[in-house]
Biopython code that builds the backbone (N, CA, C, O; Angstrom):
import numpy as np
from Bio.PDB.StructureBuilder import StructureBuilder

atoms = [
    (1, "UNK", "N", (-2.427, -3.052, -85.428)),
    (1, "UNK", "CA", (-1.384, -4.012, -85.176)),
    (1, "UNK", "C", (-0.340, -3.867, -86.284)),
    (1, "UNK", "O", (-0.473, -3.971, -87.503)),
    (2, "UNK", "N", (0.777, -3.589, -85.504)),
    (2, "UNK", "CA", (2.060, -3.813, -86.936)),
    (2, "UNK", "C", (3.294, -4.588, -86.657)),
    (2, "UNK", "O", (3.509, -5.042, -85.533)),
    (3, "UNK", "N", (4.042, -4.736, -87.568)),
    (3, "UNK", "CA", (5.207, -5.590, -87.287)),
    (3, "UNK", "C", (6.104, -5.364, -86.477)),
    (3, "UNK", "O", (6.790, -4.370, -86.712)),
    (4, "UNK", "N", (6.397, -6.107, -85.359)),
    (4, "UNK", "CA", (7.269, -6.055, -84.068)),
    (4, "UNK", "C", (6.732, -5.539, -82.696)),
    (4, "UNK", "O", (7.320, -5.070, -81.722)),
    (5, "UNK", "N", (5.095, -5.846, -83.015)),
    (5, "UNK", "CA", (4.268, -5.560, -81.707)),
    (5, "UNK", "C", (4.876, -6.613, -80.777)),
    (5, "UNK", "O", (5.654, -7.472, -81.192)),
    (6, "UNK", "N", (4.517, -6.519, -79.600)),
    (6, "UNK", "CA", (4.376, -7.792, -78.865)),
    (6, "UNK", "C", (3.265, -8.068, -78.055)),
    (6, "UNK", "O", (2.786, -7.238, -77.282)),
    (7, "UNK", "N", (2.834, -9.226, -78.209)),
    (7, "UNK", "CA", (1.383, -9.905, -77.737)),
    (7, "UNK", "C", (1.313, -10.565, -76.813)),
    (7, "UNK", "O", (2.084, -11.517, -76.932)),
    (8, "UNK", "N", (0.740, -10.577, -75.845)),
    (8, "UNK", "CA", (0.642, -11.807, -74.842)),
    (8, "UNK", "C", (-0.682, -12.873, -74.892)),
    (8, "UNK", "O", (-1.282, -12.892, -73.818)),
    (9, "UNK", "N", (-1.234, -13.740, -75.907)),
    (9, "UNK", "CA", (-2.630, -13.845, -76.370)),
    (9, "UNK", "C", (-2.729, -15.356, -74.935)),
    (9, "UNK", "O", (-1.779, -15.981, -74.463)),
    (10, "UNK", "N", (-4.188, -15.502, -74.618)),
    (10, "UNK", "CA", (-4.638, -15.678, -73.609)),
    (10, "UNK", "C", (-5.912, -16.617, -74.180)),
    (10, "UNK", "O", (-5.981, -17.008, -75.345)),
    (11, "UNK", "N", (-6.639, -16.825, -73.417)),
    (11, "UNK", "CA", (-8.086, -17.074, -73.772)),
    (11, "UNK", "C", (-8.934, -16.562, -74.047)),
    (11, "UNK", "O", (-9.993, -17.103, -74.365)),
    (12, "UNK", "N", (-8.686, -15.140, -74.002)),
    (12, "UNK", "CA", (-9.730, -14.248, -74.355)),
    (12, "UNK", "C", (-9.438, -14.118, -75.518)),
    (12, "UNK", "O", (-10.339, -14.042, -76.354)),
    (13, "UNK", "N", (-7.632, -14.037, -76.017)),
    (13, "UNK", "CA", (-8.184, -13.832, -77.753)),
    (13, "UNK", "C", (-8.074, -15.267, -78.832)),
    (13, "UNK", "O", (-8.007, -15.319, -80.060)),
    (14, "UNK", "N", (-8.089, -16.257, -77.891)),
    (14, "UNK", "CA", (-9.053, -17.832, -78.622)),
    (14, "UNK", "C", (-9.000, -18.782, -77.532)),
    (14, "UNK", "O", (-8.459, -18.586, -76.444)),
    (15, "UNK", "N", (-9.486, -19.623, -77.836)),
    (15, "UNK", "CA", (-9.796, -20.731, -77.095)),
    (15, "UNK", "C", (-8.287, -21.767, -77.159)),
    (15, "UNK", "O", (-7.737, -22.318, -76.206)),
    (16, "UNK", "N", (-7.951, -21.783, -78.370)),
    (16, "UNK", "CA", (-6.603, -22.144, -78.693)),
    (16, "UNK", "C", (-5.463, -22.300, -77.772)),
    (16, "UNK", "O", (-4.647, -23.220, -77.737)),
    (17, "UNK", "N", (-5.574, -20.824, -76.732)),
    (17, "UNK", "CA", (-4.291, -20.760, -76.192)),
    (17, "UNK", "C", (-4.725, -21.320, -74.472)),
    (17, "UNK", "O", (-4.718, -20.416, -73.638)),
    (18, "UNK", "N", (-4.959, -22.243, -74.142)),
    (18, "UNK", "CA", (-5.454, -22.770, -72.895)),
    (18, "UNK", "C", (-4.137, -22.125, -72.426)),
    (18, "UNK", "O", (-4.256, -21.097, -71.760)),
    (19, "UNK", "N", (-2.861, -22.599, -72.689)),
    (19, "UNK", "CA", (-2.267, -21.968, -71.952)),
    (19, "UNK", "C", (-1.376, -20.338, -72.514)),
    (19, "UNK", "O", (-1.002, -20.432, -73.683)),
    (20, "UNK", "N", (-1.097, -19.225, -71.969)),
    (20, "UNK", "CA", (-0.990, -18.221, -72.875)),
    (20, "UNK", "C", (0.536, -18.132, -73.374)),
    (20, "UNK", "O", (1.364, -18.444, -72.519)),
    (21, "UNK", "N", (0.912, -17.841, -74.338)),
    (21, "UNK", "CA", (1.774, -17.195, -74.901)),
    (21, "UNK", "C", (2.208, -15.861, -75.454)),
    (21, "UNK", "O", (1.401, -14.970, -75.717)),
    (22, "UNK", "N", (3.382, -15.766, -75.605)),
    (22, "UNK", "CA", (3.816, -14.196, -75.772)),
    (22, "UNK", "C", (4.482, -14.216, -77.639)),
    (22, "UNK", "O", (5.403, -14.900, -78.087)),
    (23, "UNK", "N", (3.691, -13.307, -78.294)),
    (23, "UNK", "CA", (4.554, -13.709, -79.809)),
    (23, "UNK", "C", (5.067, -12.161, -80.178)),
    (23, "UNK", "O", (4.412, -11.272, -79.635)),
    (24, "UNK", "N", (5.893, -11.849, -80.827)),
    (24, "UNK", "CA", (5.864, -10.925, -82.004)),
    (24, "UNK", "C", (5.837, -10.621, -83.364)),
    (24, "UNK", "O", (6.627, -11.098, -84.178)),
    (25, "UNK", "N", (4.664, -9.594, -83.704)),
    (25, "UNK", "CA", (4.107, -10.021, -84.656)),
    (25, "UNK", "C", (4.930, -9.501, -86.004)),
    (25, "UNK", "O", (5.377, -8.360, -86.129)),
    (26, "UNK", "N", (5.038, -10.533, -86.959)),
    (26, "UNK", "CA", (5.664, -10.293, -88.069)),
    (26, "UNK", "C", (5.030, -9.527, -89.351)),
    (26, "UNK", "O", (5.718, -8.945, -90.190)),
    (27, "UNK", "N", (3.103, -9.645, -89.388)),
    (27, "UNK", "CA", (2.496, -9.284, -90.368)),
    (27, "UNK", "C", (0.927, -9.446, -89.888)),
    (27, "UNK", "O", (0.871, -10.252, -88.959)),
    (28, "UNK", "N", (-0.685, -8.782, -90.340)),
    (28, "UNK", "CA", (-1.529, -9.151, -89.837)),
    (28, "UNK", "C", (-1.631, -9.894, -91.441)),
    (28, "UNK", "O", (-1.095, -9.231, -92.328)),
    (29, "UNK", "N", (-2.201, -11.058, -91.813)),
    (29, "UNK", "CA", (-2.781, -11.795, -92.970)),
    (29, "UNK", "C", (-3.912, -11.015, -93.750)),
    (29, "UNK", "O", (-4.929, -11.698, -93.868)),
    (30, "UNK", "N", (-3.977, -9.979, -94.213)),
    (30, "UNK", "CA", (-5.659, -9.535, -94.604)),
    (30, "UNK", "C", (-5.812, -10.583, -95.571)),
    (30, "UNK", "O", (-6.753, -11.342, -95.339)),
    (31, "UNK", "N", (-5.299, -10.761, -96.343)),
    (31, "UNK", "CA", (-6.032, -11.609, -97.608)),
    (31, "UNK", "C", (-6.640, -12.544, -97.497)),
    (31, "UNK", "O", (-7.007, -13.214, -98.462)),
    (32, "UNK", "N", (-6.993, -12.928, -95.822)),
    (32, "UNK", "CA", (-7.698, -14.172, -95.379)),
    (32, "UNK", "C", (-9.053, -13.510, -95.207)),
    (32, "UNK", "O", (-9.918, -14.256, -95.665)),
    (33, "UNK", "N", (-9.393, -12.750, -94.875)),
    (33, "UNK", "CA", (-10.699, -12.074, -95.169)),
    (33, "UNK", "C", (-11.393, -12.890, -93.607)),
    (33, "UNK", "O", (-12.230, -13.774, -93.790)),
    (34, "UNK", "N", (-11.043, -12.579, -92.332)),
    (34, "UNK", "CA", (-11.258, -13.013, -91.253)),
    (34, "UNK", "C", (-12.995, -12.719, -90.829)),
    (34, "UNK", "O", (-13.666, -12.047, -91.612)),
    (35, "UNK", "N", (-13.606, -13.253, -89.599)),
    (35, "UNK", "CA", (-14.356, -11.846, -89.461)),
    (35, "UNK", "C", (-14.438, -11.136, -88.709)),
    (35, "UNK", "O", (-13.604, -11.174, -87.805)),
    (36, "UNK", "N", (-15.490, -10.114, -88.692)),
    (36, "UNK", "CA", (-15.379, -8.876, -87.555)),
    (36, "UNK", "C", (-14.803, -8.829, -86.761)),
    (36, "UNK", "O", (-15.634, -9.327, -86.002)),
    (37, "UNK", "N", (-13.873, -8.622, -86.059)),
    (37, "UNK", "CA", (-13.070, -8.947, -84.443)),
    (37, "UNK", "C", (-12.467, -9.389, -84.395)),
    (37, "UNK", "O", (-11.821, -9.160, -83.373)),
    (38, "UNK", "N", (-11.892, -10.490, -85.290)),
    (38, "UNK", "CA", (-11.023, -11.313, -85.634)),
    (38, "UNK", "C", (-9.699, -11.074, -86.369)),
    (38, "UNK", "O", (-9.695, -9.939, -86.845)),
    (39, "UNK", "N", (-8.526, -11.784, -86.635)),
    (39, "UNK", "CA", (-7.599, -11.224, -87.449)),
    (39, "UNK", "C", (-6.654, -12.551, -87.771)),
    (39, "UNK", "O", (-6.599, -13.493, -86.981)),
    (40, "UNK", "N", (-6.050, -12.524, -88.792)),
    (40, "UNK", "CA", (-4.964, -13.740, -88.766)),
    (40, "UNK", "C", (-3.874, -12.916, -88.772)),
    (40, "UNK", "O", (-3.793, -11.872, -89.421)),
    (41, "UNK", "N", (-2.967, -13.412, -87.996)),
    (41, "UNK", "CA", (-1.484, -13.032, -88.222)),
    (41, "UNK", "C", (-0.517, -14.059, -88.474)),
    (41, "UNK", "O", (-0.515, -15.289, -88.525)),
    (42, "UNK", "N", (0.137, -13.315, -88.585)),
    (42, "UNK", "CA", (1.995, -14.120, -88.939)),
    (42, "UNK", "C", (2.703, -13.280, -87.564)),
    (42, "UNK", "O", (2.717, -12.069, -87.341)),
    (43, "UNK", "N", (3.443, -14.751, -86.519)),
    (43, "UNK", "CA", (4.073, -14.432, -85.602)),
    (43, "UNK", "C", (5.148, -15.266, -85.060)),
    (43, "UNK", "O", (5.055, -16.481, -85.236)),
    (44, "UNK", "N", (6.388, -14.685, -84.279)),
    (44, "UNK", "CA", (6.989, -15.537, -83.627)),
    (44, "UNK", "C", (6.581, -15.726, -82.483)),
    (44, "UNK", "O", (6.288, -14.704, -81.861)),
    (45, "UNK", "N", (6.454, -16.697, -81.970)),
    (45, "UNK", "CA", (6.146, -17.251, -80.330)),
    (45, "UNK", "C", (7.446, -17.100, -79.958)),
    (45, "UNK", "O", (8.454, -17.450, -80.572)),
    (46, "UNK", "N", (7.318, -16.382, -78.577)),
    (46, "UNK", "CA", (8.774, -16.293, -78.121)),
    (46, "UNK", "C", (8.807, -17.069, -76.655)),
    (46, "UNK", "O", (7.722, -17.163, -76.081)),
    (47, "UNK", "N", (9.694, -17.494, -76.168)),
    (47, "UNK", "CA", (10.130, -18.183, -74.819)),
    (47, "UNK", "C", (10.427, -17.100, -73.402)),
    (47, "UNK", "O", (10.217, -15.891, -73.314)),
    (48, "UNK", "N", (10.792, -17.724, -72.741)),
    (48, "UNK", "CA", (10.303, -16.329, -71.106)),
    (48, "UNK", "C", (11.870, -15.503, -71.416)),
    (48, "UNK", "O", (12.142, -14.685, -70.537)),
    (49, "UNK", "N", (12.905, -15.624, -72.538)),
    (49, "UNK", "CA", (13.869, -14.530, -72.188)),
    (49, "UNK", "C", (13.856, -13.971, -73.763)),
    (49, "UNK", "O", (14.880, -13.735, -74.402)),
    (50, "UNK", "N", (12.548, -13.811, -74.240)),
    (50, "UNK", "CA", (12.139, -13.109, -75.136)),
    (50, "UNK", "C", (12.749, -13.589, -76.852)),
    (50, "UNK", "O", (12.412, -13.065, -77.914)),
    (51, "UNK", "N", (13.673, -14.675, -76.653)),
    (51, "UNK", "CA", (14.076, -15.391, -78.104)),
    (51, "UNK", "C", (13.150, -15.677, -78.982)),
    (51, "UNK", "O", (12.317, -16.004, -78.137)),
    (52, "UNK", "N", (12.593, -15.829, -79.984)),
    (52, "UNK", "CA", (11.709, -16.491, -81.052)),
    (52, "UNK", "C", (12.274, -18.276, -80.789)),
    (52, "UNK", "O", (13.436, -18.681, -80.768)),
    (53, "UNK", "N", (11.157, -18.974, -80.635)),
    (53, "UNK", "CA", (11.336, -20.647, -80.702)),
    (53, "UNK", "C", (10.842, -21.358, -81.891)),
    (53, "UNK", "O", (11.422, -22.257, -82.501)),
    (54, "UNK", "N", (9.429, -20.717, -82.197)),
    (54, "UNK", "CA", (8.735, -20.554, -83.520)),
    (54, "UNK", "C", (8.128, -19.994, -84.586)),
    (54, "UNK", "O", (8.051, -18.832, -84.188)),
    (55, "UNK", "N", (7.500, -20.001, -85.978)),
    (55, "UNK", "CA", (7.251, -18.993, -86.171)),
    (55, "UNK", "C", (5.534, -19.984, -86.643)),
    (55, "UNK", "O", (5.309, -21.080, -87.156)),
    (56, "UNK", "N", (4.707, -18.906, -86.144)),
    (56, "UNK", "CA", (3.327, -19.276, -86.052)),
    (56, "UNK", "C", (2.403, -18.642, -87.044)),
    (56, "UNK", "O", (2.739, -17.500, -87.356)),
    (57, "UNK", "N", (0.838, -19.309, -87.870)),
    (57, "UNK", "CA", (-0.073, -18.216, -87.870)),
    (57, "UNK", "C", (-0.881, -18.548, -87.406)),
    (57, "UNK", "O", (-1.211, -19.732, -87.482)),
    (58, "UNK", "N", (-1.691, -17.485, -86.588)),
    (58, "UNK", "CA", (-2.894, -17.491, -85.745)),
    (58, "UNK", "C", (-3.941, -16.397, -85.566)),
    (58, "UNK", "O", (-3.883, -15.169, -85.615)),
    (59, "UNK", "N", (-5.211, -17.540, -85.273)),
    (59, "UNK", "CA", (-6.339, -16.554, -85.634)),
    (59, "UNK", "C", (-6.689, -15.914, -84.001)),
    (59, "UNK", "O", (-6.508, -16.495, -82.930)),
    (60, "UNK", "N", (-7.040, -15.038, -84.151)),
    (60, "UNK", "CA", (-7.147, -14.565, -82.630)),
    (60, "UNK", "C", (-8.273, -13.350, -83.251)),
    (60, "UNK", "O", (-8.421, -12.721, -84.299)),
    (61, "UNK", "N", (-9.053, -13.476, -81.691)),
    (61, "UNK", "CA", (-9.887, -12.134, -81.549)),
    (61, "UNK", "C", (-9.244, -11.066, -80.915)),
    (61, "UNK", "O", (-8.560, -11.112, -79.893)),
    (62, "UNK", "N", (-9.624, -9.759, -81.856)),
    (62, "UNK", "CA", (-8.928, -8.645, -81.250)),
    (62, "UNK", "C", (-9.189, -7.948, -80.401)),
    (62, "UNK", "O", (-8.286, -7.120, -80.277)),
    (63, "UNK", "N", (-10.282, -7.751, -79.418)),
    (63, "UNK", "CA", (-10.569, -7.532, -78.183)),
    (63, "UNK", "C", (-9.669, -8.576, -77.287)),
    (63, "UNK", "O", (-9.457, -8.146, -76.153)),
    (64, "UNK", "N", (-9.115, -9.825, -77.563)),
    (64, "UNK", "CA", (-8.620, -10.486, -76.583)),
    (64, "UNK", "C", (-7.117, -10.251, -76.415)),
    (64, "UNK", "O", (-6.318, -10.608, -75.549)),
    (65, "UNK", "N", (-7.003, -9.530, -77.534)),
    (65, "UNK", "CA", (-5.154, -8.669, -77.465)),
    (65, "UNK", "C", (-4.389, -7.989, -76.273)),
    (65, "UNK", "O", (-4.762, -6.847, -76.006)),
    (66, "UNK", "N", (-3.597, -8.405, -75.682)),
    (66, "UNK", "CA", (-2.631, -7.193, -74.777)),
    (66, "UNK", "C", (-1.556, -7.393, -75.436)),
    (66, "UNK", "O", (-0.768, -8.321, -75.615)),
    (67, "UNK", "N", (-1.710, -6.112, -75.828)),
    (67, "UNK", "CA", (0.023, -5.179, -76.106)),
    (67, "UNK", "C", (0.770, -5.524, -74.678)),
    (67, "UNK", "O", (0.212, -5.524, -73.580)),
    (68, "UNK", "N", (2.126, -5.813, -74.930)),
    (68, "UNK", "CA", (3.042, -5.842, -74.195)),
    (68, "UNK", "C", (4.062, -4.634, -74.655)),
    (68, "UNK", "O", (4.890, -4.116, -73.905)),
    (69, "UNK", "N", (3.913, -4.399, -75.587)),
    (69, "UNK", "CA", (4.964, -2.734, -76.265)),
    (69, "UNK", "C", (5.259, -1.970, -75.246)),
    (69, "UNK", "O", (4.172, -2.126, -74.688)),
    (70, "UNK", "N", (5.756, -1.358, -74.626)),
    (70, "UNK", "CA", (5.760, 0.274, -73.992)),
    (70, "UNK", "C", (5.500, 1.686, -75.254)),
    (70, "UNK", "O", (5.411, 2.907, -75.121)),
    (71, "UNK", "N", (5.445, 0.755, -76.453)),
    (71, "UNK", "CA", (5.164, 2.306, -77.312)),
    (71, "UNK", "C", (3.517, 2.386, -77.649)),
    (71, "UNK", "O", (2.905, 3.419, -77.917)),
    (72, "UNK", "N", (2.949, 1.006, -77.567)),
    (72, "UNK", "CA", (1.718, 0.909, -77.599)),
    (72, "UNK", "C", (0.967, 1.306, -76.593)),
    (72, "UNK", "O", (-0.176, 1.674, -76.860)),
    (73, "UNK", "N", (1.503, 1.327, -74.987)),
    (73, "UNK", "CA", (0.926, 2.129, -74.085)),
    (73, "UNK", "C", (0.499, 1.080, -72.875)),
    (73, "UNK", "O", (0.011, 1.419, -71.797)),
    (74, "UNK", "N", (0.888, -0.703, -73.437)),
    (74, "UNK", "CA", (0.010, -1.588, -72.620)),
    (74, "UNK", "C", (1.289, -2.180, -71.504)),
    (74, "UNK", "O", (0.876, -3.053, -70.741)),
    (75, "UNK", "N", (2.784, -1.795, -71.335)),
    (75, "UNK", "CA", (3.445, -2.000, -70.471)),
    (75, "UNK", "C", (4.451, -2.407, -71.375)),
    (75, "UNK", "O", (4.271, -2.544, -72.585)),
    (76, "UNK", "N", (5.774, -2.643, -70.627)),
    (76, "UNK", "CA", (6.965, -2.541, -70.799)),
    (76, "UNK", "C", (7.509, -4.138, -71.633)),
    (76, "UNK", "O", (7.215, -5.271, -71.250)),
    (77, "UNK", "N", (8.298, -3.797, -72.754)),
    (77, "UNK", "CA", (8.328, -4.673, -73.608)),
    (77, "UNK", "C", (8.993, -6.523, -72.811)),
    (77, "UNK", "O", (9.256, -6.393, -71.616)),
    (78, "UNK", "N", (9.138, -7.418, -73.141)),
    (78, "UNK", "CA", (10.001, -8.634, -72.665)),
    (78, "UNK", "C", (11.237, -8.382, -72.847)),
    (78, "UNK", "O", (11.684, -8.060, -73.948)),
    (79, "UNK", "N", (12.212, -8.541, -71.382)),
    (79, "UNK", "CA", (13.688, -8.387, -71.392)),
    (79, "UNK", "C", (14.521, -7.296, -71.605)),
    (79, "UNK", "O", (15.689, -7.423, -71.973)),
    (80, "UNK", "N", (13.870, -6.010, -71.349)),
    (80, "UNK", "CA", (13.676, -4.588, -71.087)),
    (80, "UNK", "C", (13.271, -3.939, -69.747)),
    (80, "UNK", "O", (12.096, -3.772, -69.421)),
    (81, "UNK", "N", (14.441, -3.549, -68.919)),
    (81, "UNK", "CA", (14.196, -2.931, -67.315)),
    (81, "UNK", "C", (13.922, -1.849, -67.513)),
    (81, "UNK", "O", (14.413, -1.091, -68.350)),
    (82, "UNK", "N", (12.792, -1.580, -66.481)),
    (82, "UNK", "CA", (12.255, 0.032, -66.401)),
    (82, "UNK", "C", (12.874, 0.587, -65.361)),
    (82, "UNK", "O", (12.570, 0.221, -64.226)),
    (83, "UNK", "N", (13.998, 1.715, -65.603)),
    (83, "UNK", "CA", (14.482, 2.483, -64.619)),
    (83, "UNK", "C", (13.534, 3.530, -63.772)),
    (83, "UNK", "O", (13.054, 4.497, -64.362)),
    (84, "UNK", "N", (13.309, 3.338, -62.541)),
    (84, "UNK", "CA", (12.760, 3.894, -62.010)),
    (84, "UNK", "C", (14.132, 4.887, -61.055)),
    (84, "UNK", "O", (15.193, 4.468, -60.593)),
    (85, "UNK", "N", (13.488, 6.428, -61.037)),
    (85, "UNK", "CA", (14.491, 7.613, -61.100)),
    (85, "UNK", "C", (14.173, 7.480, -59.022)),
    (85, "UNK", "O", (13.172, 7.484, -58.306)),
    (86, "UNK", "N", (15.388, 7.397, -58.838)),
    (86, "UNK", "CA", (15.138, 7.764, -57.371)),
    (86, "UNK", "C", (14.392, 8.962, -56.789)),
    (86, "UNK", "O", (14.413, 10.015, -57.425)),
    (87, "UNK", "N", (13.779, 8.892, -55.710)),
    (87, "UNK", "CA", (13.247, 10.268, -54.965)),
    (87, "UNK", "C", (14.006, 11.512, -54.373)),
    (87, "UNK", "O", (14.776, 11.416, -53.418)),
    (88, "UNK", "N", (13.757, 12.535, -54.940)),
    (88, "UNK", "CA", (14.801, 13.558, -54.352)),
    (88, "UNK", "C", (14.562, 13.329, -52.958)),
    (88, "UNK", "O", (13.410, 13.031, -52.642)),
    (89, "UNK", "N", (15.442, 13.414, -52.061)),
    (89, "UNK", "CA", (15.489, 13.683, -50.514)),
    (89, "UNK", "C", (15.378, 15.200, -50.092)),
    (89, "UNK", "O", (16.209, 16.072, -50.346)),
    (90, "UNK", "N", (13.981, 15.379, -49.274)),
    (90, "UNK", "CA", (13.841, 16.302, -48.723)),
    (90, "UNK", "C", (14.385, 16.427, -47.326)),
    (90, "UNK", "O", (14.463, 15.373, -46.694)),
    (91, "UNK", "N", (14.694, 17.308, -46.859)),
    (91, "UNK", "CA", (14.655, 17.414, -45.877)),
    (91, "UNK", "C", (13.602, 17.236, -44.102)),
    (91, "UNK", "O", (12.683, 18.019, -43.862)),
    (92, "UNK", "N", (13.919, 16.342, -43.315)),
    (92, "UNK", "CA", (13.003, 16.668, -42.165)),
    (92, "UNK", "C", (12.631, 17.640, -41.475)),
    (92, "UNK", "O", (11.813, 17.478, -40.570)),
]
sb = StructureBuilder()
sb.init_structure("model")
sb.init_model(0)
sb.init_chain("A")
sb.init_seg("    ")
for serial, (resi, resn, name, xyz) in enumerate(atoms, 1):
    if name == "N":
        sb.init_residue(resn, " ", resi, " ")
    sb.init_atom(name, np.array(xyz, "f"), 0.0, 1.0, " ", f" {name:<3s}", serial, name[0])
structure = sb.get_structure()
C-alpha cells in the first residue's frame, strides 16, 4: 500500500464500515505496531465525485482491501473514463 492508492473498504476490511467507503491513502501508520493482517493508515474519505470530505485514520484488515487504482490492477480509478477503442468493421 502507498500514498495515493485508492480503497474502497467494506466489511470485510472491519466491521467499522457497515456502510462502505472509498478513501485515498495518504500514509500506512507502522509505528502503531498493528497485528498480522491488519494495518493503520492515514486517509482521505472521498465523496461519489471523488473530492476528499475528510481526512481519517483507520484500522482495517488487509485481506479486506480493494484497490480501486487501474495501476494496481483492481479496476479503474474514481472519475476517470475508460475509453473503449471501437471494433474494426469487417466486412460481410
Amino acid at each position: 500500500m502507498k500514498a495515493g492508492d485508492l480503497l474502497r473498504l467494506g466489511r470485510a476490511a472491519s466491521v467499522q464500515f457497515c456502510r462502505p467507503i472509498t478513501v485515498r491513502v495518504i500514509r500506512e501508520i507502522a509505528e502503531r505496531h498493528p497485528y498480522d493482517g491488519w494495518a493503520w493508515i492515514e486517509a482521505y474519505e472521498l465523496n461519489g465525485k471523488g473530492v476528499a470530505v475528510a481526512k481519517r485514520e483507520l484500522f482495517v484488515r488487509l485481506a479486506g482491501l480493494r484497490w480501486l487504482n487501474a495501476g494496481a490492477g483492481q479496476g479503474a480509478a474514481i472519475g476517470h473514463r475508460v475509453r473503449i477503442a471501437a471494433r474494426p468493421q469487417v466486412p460481410a
